[in-house]
N, C-alpha and C positions, 0 to 999 in steps of 0.2 A: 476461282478465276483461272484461264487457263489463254494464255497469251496467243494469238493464230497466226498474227503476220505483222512484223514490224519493219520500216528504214525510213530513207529519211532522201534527201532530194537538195543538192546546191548548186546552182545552174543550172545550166545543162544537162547535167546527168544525175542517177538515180541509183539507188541499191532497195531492192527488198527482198526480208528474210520470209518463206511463206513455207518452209519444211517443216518449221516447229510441230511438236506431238505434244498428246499428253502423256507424261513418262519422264524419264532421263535424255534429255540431251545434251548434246555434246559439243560445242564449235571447237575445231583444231584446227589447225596450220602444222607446217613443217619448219614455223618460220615466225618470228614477230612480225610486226607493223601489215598484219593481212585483213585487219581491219573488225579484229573480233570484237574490241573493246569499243572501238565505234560505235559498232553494232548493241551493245550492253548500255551503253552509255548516253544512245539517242534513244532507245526504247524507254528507258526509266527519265528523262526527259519529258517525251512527249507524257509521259503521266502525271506529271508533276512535278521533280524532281527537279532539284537546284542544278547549276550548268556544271559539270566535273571535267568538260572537255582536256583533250592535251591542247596545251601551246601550237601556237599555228592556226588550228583548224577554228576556223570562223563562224561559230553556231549561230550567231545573228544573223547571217545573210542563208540559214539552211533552214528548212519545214522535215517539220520530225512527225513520223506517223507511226501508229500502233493502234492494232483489230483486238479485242479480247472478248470472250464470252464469259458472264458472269453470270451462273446459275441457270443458262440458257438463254440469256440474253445478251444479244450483241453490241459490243458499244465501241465505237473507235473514236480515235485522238486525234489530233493534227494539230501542232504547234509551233509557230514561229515567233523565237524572240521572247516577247510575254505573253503573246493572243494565243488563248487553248480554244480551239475548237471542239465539239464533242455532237457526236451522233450517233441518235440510239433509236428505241422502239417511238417516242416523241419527236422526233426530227432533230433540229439543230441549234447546239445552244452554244453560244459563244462569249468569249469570259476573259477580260482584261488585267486581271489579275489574281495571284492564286489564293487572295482571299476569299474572292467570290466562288472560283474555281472550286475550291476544298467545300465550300457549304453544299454549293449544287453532288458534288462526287458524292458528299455525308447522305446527302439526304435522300438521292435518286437510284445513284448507283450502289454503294457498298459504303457502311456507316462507319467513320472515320471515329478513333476516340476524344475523349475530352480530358483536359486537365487545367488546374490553376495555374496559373501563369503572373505574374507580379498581380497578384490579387483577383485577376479573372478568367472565369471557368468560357478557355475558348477548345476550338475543335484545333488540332496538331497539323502544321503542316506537311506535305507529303514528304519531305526531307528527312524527317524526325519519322514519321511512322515505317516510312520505306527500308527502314535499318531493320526491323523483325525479320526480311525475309532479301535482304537484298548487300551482297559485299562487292565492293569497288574493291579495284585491282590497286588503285592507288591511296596515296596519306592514311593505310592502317595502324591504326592505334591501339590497343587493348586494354590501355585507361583511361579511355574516354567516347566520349561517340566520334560518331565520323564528320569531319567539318563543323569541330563544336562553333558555337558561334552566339546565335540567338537562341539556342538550346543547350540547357546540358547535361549531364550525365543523371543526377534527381527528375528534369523532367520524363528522361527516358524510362525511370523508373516506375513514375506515377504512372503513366503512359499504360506502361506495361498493367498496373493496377487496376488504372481504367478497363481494359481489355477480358479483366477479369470479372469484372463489375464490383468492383472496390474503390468505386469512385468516392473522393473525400467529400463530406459535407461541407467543411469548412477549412481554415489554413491561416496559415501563422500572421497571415497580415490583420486577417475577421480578428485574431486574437489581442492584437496588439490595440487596434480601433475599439474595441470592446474595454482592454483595461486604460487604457484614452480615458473614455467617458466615465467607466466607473471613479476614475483619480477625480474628475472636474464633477463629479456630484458632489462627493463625500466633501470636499475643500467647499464648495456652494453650501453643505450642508453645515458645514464646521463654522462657516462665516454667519450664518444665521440662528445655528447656537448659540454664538456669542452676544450676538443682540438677544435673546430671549434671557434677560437678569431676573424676572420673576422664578423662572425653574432652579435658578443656584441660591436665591434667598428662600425660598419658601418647597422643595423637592417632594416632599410630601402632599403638598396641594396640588400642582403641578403636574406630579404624576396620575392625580384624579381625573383634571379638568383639562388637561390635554393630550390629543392623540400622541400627538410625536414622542412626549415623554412618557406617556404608559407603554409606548412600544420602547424605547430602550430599557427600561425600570423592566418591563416584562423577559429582555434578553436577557439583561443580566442578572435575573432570579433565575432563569433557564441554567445560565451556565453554574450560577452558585450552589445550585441543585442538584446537579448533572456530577459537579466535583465532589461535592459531599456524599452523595450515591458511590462512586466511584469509591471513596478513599474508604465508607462502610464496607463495600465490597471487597478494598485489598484486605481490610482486618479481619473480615468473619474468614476469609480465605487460608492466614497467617494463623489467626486460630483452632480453626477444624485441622491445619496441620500439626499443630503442637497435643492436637487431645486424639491425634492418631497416635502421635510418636508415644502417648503418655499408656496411651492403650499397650501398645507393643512389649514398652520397659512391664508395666505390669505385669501382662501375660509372662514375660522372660521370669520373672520372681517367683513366679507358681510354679516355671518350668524346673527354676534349680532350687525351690522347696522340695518341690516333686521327688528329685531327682537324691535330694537329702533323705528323705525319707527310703528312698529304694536303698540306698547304701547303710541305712541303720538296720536294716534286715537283710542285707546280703549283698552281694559283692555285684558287681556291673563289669562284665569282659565282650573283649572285641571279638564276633563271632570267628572274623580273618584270620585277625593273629592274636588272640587269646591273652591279648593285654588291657588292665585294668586302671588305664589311666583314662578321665573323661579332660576333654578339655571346653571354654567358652572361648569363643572368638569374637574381637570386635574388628574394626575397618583396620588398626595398625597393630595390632597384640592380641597373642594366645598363651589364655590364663588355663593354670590346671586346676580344676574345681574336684579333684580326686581330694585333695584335702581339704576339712572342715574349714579352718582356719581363712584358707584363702577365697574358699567359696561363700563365708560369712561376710569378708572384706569387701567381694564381688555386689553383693547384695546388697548393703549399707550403702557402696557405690550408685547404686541403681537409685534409692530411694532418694537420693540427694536429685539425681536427676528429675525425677519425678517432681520432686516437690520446688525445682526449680523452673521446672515448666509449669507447673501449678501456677506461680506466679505472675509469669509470661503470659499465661492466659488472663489472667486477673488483669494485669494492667491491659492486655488488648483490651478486653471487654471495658474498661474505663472509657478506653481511647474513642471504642464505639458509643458506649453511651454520650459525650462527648457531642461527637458529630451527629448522634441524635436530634440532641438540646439544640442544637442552630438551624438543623432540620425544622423542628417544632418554633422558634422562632420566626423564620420564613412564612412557616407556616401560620402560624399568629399575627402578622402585623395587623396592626389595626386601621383602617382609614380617616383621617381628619376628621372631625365632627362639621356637621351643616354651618356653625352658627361662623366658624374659622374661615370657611370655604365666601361665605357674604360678609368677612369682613376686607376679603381681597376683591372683591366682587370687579372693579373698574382696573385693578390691575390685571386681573385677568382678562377679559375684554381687549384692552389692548395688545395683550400676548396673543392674543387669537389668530390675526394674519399671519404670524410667523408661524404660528403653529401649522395654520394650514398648508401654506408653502413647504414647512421641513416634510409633515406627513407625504405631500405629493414624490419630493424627491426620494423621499424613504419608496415608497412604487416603484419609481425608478429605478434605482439600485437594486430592489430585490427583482426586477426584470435584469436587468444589465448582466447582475450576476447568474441569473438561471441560463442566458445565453452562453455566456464564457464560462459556464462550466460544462455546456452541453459542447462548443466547440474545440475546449482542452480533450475532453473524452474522445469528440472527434477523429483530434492529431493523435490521441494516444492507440487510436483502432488503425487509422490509416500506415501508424508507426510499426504496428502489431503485423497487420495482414503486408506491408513492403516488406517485412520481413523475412515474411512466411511466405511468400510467392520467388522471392531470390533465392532462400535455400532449397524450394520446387527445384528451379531450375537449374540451380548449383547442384540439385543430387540428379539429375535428368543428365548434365553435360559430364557429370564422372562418365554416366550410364557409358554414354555415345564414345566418350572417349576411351575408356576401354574396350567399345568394339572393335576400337582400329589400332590399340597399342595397350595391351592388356598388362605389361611390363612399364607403362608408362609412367614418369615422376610428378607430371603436372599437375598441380593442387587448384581445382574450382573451388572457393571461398564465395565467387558475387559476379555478378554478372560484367564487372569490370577487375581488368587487372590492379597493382598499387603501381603509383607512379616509377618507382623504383622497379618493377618487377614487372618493366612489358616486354611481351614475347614478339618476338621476330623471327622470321624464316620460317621452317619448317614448322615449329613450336608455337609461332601466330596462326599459321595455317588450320592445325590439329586444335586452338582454340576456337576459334570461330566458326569450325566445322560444327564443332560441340554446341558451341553456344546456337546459333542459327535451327538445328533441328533440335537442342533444349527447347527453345521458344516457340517452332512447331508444333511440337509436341504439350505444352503446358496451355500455352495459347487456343489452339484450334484452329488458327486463322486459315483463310483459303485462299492464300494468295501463293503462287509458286514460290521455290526455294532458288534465287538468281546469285551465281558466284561467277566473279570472271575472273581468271585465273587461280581456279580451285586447288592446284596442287602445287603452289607458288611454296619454294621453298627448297626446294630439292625431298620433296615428299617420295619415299618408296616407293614400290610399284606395286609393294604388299598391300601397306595402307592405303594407295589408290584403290586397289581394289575394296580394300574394304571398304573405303569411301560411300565408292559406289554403289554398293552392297547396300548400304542405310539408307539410302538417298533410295532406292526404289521401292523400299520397305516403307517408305512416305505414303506412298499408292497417289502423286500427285507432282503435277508437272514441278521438271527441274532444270533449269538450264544450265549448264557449266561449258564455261571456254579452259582451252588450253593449248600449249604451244608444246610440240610432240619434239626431242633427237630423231637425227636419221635415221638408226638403226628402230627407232619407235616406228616413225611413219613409212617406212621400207617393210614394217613385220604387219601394215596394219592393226595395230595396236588395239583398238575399240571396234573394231568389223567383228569380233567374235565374243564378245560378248552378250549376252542376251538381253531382251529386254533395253537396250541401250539404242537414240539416234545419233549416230553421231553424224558431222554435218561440217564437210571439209572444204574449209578457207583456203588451202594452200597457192590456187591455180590464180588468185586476185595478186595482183599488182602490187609492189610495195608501197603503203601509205598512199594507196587509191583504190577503192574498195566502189567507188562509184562509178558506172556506166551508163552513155550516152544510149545503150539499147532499151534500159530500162526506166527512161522518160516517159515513154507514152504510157507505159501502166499508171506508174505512179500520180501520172496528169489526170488517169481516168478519176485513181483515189480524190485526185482532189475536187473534182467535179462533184463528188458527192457531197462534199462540204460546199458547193457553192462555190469554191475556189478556182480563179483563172491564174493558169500557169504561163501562158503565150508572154508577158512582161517581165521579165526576170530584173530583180533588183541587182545593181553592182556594186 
């Protein structure tokens, strides 16, 4: 998107901005109130954006206009109040509110994101999306979005997600409505239990001749299964380590037989240092096995161990056979005999309806739950990638911010400050710089980079320049105001830089930025939308 020609029109008179490039530019003054902010603030107006106006100035009674080409297509605005007009390569579509507004923008022009919203997946209004690429001069924040309100700081997040195409399947509300119903089954189901008294007088029958109770009877063999499996597997585990350890002490007893034997035929010395002591070590103590005596004592020690583990093992092996025999039981039960099963015949019968009703609600629940667990994994991927997308662009805004202050202390953790720890002046400046072409840059988006009053703060002249320096390195339109010292606007300041429009407010009137010369243009604009200007509202 690269914005062509914007202003806007309150009575009588008019202003349109029509210098804009694609590149860097620049509005300056020598001076506040020359109408730069105006100028920022009725553009991103006529687009959608919520009213940021200063005090005074009566945007209800003003028509706000803006030209922009989007991929080679032209499309212009025209706004009064809440009616957006819009005309493009289809003629002219006109839009009462910017509900309807944002679907036609989503759909025709440039596709807006989506996100959950107190339980539903709507498209973001331009207020909320226009933050990626867009900072007001005024009510800056840095822990929070701008004019929180009906949005806040997590939408903007998901927002960003969206963007990414990390859009959530589901969300915490689908989660809550999901375990809702699973609660009012299982309680419908437990109330219907209770009426079926054949299944707790007769369980064995019961669980023949009825679905509902072969399906829990079949669970909970599952799980009784599942544990006895388990607990055979910690014992064969427990014991494969005791008939290593037993391996080991063994081998050690051959070692200092061995070693007995070397020393009844001749002496054992240290090649080093030509001493004749052997020693055995265990995890706390070093025995000298240079004497019989001690290394016989060493030995007998071992075998105790040995044959204490022996035992260890003997009783695991118990423990498992054990858990075998209830395996094998499981395994064995026998079903009722036919003649038991006709002599319940009529009780069973009337057990039947409830049976069928529990079975249906058993369907039920095993839907319910295949949902809410497919929606918890959901929240838990959506939780994963928000997080993995903020520290993208938490390592992006270090990037940016040591291009312009390579000595700098400021810590990017998240795409918002903590309450306690917002930046202001210079140091809000030098965040937002960051953060705005982090989001360029992670994002992809093609929307210009719009800041008014970009060096707000008492910013260097260093860091401006470096500023700047990144911002062309974008390779896409950027607009920034600023308000220049005399000795600035006296040196021509931005006339020699390269690459750069700059685009000088100074010569406009204080706090009138609008001219009666520039009516009839502005009247032509509005002809094109059908618009009669001859009646001026007061």
């Amino acid at each position: 998107m690269i914005i062509l020609e914007t202003g806007f029109k309150l009575h009588n008179e008019a202003f349109l901005e029509s210098r804009l490039k694609n590149g860097v530019n620049i509005l300056f003054s020598d001076d506040n109130n020359k109408g730069k902010t105006l100028v920022i603030q009725g553009l991103l107006y006529s687009l959608g954006n919520e009213p940021i106006f200063p005090a005074g100035f009566d945007y209800k009674l003003a028509t706000f206009y803006t030209k922009c080409d989007f991929d080679g297509n032209i499309w212009s605005f025209l706004r009064s109040n809440k009616t957006i007009l819009v005309h493009g390569p289809d003629g002219i579509n006109t839009f009462d509110s910017i509900s309807e507004y944002k679907r036609f923008y989503s759909k025709n022009i440039s596709p807006l994101p989506e996100i959950t919203k107190d339980g539903v997946v709507k498209i973001v209004d331009p207020e909320l999306f226009f933050q990626i690429f867009y900072l007001p001069q005024d009510k800056r924040n840095t822990s929070n979005i701008l004019g929180s309100g009906y949005y806040k700081k997590l939408d903007f997040i998901e927002m960003i997600c969206s963007m990414t195409n990390s859009k959530p399947i589901s969300n915490e509300v689908d989660v809550a409505d999901l375990k809702q119903q699973l609660a009012t089954l299982k309680a419908e189901k437990s109330t219907l239990i209770k009426r079926l008294t054949f299944a707790k007088k007769h369980p064995k029958i019961a669980q023949l001749t009825q679905k509902s109770v072969d399906r829990d009877a079949a669970e909970e063999t599952r799980k009784a299964i599942g544990a006895i499996h388990g607990r055979i597997s910690d014992y064969q585990k427990m014991r494969n380590r005791e008939e290593i350890r037993i391996s080991k002490l063994q081998k050690l007893i051959g070692e200092l037989n061995s070693l007995n034997r070397d020393l009844t035929l001749g002496k054992v010395n240290c090649a080093d240092c030509g001493s004749n002591r052997v020693v055995y070590k265990t995890e706390d103590f070093t025995y000298d096995v240079s004497s019989n005596t001690v290394r016989s004592q060493i030995i007998e020690s071992i075998n105790s161990q040995i044959q204490l583990k022996l035992e260890i093992v003997e009783e695991i092996t118990r423990d498992i056979n054990k858990e075998q025999a209830a395996l094998n039981k499981i395994r064995d039960a026998t079903p009722p005999q036919i003649h038991e099963i006709l002599l319940f015949k009529e009780e069973i019968a009337t057990s039947s309806e409830i049976d069928e009703k529990i079975t249906e609600i058993n369907t039920q629940i095993d839907s319910v739950q295949d949902l809410l667990a497919t929606a918890i994994s959901s929240i838990e991927v959506q939780t994963q990638e928000k997080s993995s997308i903020q520290e993208e662009i938490s390592m992006l805004m270090k990037h940016f911010y040591q291009q312009i202050d390579q000595n700098g202390i400021q810590v990017f953790d998240s795409l918002f400050t903590k309450k306690d720890e917002t930046y202001s002046g210079s140091g809000g400046q030098e965040f937002y710089f960051s953060k705005l072409l982090a989001m360029n840059s992670a994002l992809k988006h093609k929307y210009p980079i719009v800041i008014d009053s970009f060096r707000d703060g008492e910013i260097s002249s260093n860091k401006e320049l470096a500023m700047i320096g990144c911002y062309k390195q974008t390779n896409k339109q950027v607009i920034l105001t600023s308000t220049l010292k005399s000795e600035e606007y006296s040196a021509q300041k931005y006339d020699g830089i390269q690459d750069v429009n700059p685009i000088n407010y100074s010569l406009h009137r204080d706090n009138h930025i609008l001219q009666s010369e520039q009516l009839s243009a502005f009247s032509k604009i509005c002809e094109i939308f059908g618009v009669s200007t001859e009646h001026e509202r007061v």
